[in-house]
PyMOL CGO cylinders between C-alpha atoms (Angstrom):
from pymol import cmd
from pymol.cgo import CYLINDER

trace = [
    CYLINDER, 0.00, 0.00, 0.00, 2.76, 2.41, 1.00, 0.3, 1, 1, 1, 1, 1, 1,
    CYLINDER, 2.76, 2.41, 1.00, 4.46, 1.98, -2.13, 0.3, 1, 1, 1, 1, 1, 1,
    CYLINDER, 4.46, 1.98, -2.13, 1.26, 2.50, -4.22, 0.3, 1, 1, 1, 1, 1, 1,
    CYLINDER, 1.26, 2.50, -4.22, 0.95, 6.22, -2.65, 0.3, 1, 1, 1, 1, 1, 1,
    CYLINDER, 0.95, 6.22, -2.65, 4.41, 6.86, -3.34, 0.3, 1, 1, 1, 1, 1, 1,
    CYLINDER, 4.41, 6.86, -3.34, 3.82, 6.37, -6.92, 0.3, 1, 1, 1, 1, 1, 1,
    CYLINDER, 3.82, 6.37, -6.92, 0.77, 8.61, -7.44, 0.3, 1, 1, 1, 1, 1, 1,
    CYLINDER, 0.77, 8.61, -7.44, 2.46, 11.70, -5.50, 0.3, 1, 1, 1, 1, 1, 1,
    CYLINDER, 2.46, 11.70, -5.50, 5.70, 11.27, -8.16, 0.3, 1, 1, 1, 1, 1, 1,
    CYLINDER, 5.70, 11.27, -8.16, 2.92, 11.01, -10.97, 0.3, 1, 1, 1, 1, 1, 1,
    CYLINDER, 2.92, 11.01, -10.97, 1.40, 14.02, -9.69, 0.3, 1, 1, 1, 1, 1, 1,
    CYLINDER, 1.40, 14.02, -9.69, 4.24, 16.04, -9.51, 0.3, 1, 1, 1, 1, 1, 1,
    CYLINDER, 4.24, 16.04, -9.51, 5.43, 14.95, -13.35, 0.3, 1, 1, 1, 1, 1, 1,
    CYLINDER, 5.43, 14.95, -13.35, 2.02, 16.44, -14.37, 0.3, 1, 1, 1, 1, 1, 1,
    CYLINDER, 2.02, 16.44, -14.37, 2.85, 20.03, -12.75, 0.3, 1, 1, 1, 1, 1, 1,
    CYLINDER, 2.85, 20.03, -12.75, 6.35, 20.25, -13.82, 0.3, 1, 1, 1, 1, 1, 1,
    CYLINDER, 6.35, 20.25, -13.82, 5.10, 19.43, -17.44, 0.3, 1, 1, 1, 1, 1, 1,
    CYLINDER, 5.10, 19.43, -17.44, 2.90, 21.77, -17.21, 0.3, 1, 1, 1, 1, 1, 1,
    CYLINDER, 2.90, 21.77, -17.21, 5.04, 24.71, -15.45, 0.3, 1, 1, 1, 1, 1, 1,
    CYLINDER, 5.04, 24.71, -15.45, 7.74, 23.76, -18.57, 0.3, 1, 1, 1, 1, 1, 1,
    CYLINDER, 7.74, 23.76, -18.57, 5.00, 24.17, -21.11, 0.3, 1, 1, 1, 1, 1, 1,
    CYLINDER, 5.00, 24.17, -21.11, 4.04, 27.70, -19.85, 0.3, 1, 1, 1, 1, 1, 1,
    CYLINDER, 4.04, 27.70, -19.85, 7.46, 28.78, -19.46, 0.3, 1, 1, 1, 1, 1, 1,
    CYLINDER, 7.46, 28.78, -19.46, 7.68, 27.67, -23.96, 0.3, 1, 1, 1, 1, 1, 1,
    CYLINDER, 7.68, 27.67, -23.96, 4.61, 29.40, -24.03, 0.3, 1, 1, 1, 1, 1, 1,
    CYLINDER, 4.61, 29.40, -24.03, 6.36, 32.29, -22.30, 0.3, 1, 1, 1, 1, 1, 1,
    CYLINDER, 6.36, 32.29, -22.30, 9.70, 32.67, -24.06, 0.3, 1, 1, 1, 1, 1, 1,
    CYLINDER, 9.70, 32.67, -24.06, 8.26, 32.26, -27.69, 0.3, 1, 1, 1, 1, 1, 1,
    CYLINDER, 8.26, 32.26, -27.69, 5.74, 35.53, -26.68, 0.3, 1, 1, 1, 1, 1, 1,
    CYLINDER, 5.74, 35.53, -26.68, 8.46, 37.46, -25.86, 0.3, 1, 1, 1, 1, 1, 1,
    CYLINDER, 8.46, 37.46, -25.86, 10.71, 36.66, -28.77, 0.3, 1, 1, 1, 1, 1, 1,
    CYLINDER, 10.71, 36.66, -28.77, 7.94, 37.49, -30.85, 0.3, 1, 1, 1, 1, 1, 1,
    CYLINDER, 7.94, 37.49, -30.85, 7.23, 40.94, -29.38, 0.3, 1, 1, 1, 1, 1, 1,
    CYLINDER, 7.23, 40.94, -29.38, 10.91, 41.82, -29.90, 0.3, 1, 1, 1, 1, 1, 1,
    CYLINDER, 10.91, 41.82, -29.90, 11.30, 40.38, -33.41, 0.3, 1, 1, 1, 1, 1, 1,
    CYLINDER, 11.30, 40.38, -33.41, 8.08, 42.24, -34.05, 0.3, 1, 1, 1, 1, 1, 1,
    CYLINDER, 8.08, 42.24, -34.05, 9.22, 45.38, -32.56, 0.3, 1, 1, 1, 1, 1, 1,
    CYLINDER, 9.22, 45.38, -32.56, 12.77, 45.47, -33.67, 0.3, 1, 1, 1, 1, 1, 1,
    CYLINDER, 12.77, 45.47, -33.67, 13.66, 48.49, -35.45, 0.3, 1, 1, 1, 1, 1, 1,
    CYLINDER, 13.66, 48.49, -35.45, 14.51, 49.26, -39.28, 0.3, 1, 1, 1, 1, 1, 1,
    CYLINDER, 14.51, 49.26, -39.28, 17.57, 49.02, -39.72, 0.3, 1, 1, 1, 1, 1, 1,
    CYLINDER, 17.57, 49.02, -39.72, 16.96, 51.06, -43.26, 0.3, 1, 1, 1, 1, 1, 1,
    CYLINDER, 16.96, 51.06, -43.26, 14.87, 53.40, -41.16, 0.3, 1, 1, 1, 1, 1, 1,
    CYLINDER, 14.87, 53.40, -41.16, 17.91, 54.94, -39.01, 0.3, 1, 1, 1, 1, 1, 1,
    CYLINDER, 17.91, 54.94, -39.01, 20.30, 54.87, -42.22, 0.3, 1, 1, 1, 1, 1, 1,
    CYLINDER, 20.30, 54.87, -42.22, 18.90, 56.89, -45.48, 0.3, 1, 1, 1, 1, 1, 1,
    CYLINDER, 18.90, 56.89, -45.48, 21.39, 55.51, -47.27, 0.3, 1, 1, 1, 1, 1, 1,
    CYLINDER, 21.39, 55.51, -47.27, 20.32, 51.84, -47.33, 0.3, 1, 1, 1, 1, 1, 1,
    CYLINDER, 20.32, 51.84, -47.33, 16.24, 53.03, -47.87, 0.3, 1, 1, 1, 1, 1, 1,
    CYLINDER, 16.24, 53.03, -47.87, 16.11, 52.39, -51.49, 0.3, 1, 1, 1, 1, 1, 1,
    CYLINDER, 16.11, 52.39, -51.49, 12.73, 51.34, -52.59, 0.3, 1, 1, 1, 1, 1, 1,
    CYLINDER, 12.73, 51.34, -52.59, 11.34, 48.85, -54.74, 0.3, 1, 1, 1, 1, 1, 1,
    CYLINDER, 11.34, 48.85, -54.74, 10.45, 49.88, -58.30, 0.3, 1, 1, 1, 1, 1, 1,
    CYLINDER, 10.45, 49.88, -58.30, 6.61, 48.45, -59.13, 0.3, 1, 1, 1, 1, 1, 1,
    CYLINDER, 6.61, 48.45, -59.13, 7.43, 46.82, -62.51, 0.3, 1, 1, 1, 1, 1, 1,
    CYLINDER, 7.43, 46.82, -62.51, 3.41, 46.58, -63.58, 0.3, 1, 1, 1, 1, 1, 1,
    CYLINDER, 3.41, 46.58, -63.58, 3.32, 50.86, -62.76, 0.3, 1, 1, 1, 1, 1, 1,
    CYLINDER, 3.32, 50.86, -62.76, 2.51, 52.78, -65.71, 0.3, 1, 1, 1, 1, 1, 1,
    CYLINDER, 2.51, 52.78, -65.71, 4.12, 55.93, -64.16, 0.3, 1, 1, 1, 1, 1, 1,
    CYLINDER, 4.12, 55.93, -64.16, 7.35, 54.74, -63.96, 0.3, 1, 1, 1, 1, 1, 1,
    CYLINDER, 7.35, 54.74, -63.96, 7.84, 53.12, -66.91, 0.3, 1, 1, 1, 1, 1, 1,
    CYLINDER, 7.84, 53.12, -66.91, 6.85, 56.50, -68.98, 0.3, 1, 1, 1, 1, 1, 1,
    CYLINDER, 6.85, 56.50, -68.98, 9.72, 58.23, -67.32, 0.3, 1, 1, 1, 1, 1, 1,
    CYLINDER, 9.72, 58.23, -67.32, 11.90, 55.44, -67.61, 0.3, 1, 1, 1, 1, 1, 1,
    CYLINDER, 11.90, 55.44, -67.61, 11.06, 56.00, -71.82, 0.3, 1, 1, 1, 1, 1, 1,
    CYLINDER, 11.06, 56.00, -71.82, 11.37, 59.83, -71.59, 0.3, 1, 1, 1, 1, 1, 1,
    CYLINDER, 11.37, 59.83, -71.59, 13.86, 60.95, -73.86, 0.3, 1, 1, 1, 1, 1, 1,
    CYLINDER, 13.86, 60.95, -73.86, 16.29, 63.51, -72.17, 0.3, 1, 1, 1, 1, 1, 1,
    CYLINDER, 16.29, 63.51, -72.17, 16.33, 67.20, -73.19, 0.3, 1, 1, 1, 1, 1, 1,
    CYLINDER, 16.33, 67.20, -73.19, 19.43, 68.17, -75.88, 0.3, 1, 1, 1, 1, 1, 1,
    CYLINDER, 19.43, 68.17, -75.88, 20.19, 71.20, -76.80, 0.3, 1, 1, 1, 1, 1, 1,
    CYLINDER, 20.19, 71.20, -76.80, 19.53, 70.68, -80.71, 0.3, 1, 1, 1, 1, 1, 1,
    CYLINDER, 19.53, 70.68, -80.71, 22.86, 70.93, -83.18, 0.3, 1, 1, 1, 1, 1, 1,
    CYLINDER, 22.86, 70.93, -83.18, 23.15, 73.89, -84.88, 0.3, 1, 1, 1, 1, 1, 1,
    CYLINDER, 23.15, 73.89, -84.88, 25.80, 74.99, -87.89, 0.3, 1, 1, 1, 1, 1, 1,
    CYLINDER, 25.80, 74.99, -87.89, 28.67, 76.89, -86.92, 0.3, 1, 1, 1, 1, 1, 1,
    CYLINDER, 28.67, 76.89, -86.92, 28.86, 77.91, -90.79, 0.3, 1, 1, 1, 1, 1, 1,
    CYLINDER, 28.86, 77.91, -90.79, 27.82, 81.36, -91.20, 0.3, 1, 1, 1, 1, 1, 1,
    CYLINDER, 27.82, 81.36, -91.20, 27.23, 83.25, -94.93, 0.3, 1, 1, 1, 1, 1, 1,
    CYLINDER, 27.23, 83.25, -94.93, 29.83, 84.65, -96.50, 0.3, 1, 1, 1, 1, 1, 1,
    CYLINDER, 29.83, 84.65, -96.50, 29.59, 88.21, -98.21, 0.3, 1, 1, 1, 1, 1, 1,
    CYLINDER, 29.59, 88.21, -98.21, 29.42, 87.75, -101.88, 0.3, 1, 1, 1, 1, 1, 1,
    CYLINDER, 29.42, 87.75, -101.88, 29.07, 90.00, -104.78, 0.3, 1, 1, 1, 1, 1, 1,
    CYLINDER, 29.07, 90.00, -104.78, 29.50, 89.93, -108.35, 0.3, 1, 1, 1, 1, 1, 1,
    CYLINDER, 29.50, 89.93, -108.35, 32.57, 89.26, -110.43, 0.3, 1, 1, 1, 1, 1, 1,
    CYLINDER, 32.57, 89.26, -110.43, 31.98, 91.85, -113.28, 0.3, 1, 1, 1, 1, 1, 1,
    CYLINDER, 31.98, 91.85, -113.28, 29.49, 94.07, -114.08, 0.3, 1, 1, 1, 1, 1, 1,
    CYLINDER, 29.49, 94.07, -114.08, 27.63, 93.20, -117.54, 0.3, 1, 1, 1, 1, 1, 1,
    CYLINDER, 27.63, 93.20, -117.54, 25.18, 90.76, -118.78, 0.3, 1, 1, 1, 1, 1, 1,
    CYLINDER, 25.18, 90.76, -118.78, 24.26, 86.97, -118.55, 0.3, 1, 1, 1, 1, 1, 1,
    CYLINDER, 24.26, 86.97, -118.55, 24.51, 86.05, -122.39, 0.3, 1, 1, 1, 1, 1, 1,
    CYLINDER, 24.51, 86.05, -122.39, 24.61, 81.67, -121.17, 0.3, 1, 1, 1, 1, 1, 1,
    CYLINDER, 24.61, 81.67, -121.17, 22.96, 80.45, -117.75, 0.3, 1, 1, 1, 1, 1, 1,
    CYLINDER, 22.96, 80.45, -117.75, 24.00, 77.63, -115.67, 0.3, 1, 1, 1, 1, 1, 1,
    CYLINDER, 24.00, 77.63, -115.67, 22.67, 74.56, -117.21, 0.3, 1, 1, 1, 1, 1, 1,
    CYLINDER, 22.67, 74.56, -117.21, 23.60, 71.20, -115.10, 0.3, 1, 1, 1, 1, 1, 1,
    CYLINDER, 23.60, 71.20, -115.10, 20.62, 69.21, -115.34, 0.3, 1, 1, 1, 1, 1, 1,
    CYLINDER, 20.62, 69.21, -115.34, 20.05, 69.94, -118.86, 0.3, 1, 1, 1, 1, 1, 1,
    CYLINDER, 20.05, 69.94, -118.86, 21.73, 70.23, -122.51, 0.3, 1, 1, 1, 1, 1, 1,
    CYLINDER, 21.73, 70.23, -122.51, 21.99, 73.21, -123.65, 0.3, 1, 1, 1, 1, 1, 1,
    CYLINDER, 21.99, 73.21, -123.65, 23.48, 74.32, -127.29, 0.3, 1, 1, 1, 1, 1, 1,
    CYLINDER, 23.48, 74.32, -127.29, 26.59, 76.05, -127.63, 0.3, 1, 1, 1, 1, 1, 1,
    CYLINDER, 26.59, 76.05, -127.63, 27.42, 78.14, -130.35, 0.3, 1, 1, 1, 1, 1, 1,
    CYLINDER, 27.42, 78.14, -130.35, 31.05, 77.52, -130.69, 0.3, 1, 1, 1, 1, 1, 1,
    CYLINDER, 31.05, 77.52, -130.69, 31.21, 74.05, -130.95, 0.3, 1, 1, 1, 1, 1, 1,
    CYLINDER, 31.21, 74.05, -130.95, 27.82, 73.63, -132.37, 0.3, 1, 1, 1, 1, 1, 1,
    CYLINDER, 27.82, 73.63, -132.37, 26.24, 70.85, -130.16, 0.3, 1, 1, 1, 1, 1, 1,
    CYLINDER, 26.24, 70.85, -130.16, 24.35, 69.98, -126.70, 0.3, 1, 1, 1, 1, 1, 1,
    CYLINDER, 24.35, 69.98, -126.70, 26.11, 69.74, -123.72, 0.3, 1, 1, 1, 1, 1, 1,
    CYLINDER, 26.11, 69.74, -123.72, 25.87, 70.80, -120.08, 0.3, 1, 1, 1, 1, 1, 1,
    CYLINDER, 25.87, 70.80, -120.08, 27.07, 74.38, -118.40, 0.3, 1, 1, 1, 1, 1, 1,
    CYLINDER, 27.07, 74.38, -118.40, 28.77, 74.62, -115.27, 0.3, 1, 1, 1, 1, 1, 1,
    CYLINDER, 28.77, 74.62, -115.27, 28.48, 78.34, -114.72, 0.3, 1, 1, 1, 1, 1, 1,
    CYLINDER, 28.48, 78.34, -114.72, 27.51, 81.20, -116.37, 0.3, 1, 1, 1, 1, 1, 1,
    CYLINDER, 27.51, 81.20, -116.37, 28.70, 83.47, -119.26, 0.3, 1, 1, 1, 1, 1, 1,
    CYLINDER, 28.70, 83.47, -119.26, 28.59, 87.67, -118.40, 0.3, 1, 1, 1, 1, 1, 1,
    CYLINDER, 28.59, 87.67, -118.40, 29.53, 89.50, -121.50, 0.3, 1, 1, 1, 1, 1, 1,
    CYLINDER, 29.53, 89.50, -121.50, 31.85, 92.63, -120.95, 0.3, 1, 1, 1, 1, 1, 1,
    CYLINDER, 31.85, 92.63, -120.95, 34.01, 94.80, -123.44, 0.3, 1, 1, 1, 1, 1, 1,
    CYLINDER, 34.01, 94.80, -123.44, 38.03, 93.32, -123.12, 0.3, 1, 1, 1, 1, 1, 1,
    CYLINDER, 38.03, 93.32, -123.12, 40.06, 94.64, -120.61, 0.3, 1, 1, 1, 1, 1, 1,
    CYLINDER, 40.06, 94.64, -120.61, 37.20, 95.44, -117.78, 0.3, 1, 1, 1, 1, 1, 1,
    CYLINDER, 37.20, 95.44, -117.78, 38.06, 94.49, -114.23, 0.3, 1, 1, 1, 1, 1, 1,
    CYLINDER, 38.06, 94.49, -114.23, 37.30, 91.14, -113.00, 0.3, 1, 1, 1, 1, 1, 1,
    CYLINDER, 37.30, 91.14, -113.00, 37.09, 90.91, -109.04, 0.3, 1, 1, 1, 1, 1, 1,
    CYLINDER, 37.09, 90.91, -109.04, 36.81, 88.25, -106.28, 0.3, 1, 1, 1, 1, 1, 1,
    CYLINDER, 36.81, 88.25, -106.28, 33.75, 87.35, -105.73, 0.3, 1, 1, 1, 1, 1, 1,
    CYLINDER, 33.75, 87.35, -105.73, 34.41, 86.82, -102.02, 0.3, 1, 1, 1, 1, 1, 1,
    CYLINDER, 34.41, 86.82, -102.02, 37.03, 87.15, -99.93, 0.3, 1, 1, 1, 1, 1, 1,
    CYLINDER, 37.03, 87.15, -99.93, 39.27, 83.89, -99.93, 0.3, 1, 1, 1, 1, 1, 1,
    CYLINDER, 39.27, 83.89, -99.93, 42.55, 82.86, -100.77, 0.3, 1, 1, 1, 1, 1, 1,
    CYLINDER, 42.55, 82.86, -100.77, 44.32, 82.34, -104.70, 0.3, 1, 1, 1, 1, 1, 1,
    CYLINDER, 44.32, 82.34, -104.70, 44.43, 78.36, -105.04, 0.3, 1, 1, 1, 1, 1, 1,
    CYLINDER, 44.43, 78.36, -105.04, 46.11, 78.37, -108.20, 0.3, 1, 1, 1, 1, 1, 1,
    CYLINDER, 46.11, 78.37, -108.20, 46.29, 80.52, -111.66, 0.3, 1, 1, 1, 1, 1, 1,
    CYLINDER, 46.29, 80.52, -111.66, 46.76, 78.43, -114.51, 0.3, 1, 1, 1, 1, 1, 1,
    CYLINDER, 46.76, 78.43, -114.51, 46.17, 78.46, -119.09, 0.3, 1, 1, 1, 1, 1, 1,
    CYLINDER, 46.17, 78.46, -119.09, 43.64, 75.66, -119.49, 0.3, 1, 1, 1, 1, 1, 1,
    CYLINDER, 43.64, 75.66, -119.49, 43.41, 74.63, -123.05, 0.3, 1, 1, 1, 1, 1, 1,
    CYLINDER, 43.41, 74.63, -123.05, 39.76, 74.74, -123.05, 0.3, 1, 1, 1, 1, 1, 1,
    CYLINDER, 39.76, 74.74, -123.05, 38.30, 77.51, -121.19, 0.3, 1, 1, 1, 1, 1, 1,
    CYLINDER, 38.30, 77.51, -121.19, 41.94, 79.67, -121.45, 0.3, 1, 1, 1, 1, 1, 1,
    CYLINDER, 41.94, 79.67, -121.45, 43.27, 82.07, -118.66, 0.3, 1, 1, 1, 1, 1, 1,
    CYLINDER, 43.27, 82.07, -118.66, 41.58, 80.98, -115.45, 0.3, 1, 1, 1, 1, 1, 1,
    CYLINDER, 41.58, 80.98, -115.45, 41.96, 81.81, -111.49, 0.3, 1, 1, 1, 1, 1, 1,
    CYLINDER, 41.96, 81.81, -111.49, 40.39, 79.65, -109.31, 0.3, 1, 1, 1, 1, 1, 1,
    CYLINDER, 40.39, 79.65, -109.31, 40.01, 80.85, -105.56, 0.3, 1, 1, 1, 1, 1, 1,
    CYLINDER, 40.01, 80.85, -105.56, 39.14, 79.23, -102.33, 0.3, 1, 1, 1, 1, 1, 1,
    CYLINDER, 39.14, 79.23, -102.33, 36.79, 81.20, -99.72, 0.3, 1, 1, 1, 1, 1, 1,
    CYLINDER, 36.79, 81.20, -99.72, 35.42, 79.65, -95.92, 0.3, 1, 1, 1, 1, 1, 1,
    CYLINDER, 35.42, 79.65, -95.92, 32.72, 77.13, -96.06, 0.3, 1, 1, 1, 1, 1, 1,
    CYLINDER, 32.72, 77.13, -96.06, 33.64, 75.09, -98.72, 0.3, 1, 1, 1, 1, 1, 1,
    CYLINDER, 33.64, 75.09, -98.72, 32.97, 77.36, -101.02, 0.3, 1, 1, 1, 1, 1, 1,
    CYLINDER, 32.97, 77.36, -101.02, 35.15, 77.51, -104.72, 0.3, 1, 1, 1, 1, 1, 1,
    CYLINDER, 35.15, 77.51, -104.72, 34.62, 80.52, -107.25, 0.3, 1, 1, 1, 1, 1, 1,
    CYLINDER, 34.62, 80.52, -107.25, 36.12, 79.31, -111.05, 0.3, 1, 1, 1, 1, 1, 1,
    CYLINDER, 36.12, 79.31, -111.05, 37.22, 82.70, -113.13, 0.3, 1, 1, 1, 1, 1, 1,
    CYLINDER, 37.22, 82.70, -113.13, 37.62, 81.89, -117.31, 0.3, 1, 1, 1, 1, 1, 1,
    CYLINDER, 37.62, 81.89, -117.31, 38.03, 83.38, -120.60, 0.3, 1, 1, 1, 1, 1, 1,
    CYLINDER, 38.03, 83.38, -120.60, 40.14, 85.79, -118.50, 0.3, 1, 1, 1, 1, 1, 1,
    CYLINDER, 40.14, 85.79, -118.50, 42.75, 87.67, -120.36, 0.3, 1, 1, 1, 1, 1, 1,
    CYLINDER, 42.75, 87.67, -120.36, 46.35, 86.83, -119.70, 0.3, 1, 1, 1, 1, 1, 1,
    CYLINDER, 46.35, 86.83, -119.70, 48.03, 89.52, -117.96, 0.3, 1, 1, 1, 1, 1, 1,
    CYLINDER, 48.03, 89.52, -117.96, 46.55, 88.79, -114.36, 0.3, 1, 1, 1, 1, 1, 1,
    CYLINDER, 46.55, 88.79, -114.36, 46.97, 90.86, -110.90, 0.3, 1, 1, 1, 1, 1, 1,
    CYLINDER, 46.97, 90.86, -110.90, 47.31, 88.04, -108.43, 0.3, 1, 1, 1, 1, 1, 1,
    CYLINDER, 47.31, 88.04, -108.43, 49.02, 84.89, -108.07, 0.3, 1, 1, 1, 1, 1, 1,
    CYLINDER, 49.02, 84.89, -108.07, 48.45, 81.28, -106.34, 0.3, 1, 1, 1, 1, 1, 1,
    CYLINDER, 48.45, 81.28, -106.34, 48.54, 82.10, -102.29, 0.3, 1, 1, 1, 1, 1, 1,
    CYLINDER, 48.54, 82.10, -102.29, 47.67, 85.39, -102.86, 0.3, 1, 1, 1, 1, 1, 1,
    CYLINDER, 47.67, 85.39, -102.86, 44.83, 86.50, -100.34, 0.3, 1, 1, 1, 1, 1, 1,
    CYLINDER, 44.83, 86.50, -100.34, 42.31, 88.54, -101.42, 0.3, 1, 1, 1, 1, 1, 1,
    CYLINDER, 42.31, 88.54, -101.42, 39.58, 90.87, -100.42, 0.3, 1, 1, 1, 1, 1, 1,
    CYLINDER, 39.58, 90.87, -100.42, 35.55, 90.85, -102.21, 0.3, 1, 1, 1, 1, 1, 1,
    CYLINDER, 35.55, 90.85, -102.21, 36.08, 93.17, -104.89, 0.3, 1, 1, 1, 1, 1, 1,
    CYLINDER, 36.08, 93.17, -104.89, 39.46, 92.94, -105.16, 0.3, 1, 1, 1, 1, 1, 1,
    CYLINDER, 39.46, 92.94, -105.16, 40.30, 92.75, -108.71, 0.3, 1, 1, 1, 1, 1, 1,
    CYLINDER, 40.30, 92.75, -108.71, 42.10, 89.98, -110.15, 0.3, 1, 1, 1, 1, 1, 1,
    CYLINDER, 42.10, 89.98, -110.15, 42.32, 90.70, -113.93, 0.3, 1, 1, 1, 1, 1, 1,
    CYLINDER, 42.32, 90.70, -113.93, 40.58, 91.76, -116.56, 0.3, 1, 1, 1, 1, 1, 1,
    CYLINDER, 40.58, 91.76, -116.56, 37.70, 90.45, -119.33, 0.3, 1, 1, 1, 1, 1, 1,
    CYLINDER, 37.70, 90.45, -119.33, 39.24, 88.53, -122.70, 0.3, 1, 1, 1, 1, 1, 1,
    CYLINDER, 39.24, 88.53, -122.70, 38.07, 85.94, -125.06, 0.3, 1, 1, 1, 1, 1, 1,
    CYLINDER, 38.07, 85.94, -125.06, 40.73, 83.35, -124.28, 0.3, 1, 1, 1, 1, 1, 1,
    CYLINDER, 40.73, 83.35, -124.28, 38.00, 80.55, -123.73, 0.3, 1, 1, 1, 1, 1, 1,
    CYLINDER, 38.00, 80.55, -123.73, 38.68, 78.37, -127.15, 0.3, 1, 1, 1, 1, 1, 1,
    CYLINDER, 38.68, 78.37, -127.15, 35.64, 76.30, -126.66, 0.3, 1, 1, 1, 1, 1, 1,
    CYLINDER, 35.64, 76.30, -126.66, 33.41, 79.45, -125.72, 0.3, 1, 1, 1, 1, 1, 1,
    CYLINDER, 33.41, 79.45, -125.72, 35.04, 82.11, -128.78, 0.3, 1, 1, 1, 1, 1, 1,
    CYLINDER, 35.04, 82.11, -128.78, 31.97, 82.37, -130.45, 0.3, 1, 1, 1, 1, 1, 1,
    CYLINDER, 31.97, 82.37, -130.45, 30.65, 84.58, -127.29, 0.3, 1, 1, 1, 1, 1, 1,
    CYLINDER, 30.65, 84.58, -127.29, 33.13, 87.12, -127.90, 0.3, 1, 1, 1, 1, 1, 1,
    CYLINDER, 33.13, 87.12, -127.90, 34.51, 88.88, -124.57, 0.3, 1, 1, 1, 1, 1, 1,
    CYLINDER, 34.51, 88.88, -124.57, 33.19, 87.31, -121.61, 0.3, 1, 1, 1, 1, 1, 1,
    CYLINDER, 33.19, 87.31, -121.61, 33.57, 86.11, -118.49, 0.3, 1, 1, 1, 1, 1, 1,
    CYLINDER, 33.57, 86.11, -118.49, 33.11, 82.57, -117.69, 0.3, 1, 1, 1, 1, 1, 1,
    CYLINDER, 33.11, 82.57, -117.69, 31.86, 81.78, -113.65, 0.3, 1, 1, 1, 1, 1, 1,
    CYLINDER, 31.86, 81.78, -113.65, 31.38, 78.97, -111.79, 0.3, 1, 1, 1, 1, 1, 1,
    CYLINDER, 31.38, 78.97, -111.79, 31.29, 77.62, -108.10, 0.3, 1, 1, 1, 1, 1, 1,
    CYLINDER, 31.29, 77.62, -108.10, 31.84, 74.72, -106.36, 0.3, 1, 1, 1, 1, 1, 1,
    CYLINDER, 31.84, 74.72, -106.36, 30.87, 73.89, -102.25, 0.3, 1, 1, 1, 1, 1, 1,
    CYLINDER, 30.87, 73.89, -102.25, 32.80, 71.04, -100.67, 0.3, 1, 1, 1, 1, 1, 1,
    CYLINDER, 32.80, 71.04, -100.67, 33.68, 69.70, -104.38, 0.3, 1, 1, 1, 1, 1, 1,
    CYLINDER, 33.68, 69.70, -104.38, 29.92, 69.87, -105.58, 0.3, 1, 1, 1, 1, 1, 1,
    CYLINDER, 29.92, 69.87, -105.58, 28.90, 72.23, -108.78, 0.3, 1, 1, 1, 1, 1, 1,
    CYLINDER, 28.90, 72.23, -108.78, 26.24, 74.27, -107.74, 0.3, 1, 1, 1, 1, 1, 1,
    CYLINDER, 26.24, 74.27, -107.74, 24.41, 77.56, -109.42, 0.3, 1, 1, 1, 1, 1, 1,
    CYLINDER, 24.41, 77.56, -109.42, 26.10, 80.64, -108.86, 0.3, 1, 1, 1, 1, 1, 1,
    CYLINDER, 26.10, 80.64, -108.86, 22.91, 82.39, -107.89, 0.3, 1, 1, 1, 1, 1, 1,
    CYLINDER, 22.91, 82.39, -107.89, 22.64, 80.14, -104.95, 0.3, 1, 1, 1, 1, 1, 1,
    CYLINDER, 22.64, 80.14, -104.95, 26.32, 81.56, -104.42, 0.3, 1, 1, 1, 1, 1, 1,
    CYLINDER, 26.32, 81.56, -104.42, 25.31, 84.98, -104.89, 0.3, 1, 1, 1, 1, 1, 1,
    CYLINDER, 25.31, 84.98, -104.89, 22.21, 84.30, -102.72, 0.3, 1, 1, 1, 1, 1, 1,
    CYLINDER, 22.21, 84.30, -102.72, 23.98, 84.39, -99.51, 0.3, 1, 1, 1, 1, 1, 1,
    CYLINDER, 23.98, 84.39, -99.51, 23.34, 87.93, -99.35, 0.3, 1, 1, 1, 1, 1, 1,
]
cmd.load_cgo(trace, "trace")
């Protein structure tokens, strides 16, 4: 009998301390809760780490993301250059690239890279822009010619000149300047009589000289 109540006392005991153990688990996982819970930000103290999250699905952001950025738009250094014509008279043959035209010397159809100004020998042909003497040569063509180089590009052709010029290749020189004088040295263009054959080139490309002249 003794041993029997021995038993049930140890029984009961087991029962509380399993119970006092289960309360104290109970216990320890509340608290570790409230702290994890409670715990502060670490992104909150430091700005530097509070980056946020970029909403893939939000229309907002992805139109700025696909906003081009503001440039300032290129614009051409090039300014005009002051132009003015290479002797006074009249145009007796137009410029005539892009169609045949008939000349009178040679007595067929072929294309015109400047224009013809008819003037009395010996008047005063001048630059047509201020530039630089590339080189003064006889063609065997279009006779005594100067050719001169100006800013931009830009290429003035003087023919039919007579022979006895006033500048030389590297010669600078002024618009107006003269540079010789009205002949009839232009074997392909004779039947004219005296003249002045013009033409101009930009960047290597045979353009009108009105578009030349234009400028101003």
């Amino acid at each position: 009998m003794k041993s029997r109540k021995n038993n049930g006392s140890f029984a009961g005991k087991g029962y509380y301390i399993a119970l006092i153990l289960c309360a104290a688990a109970i216990g320890i996982s509340g608290y570790m809760y409230y702290r994890n819970t409670n715990k502060p930000d670490p992104q909150a103290k430091d700005p530097a780490l509070n980056v946020g999250v970029i909403d893939p699905t939000d229309d907002g952001i992805a139109a700025i993301a696909t906003q081009p950025s503001e440039q300032t738009p290129t614009q051409s250094t090039q300014t005009p250059i002051k132009t003015g014509l290479p002797v006074s008279g009249e145009t007796i043959y137009g410029y005539s690239m892009d169609a045949l035209s008939y000349n009178a010397t040679t007595r067929d159809w072929r294309t015109h890279n400047g224009i013809d100004i008819a003037a009395e020998a010996g008047t005063p042909v001048y630059a047509a822009a201020d530039g630089t003497v590339y080189t003064t040569f006889e063609d065997d063509t279009m006779g005594m010619t100067v050719v001169i180089r100006h800013e931009n590009g830009y290429v003035t052709t003087y023919s039919s000149l007579d022979s006895e010029l006033s500048v030389e290749t590297g010669s600078t020189v002024k618009l107006g300047q003269a540079i010789g004088t009205v002949g009839n040295t232009a074997l392909i263009e004779n039947a004219l009589g005296d003249h002045l054959h013009f033409s101009v080139s930009c960047n290597d490309e045979i353009i009108d000289p009105a578009q030349f002249f234009s400028m101003n």
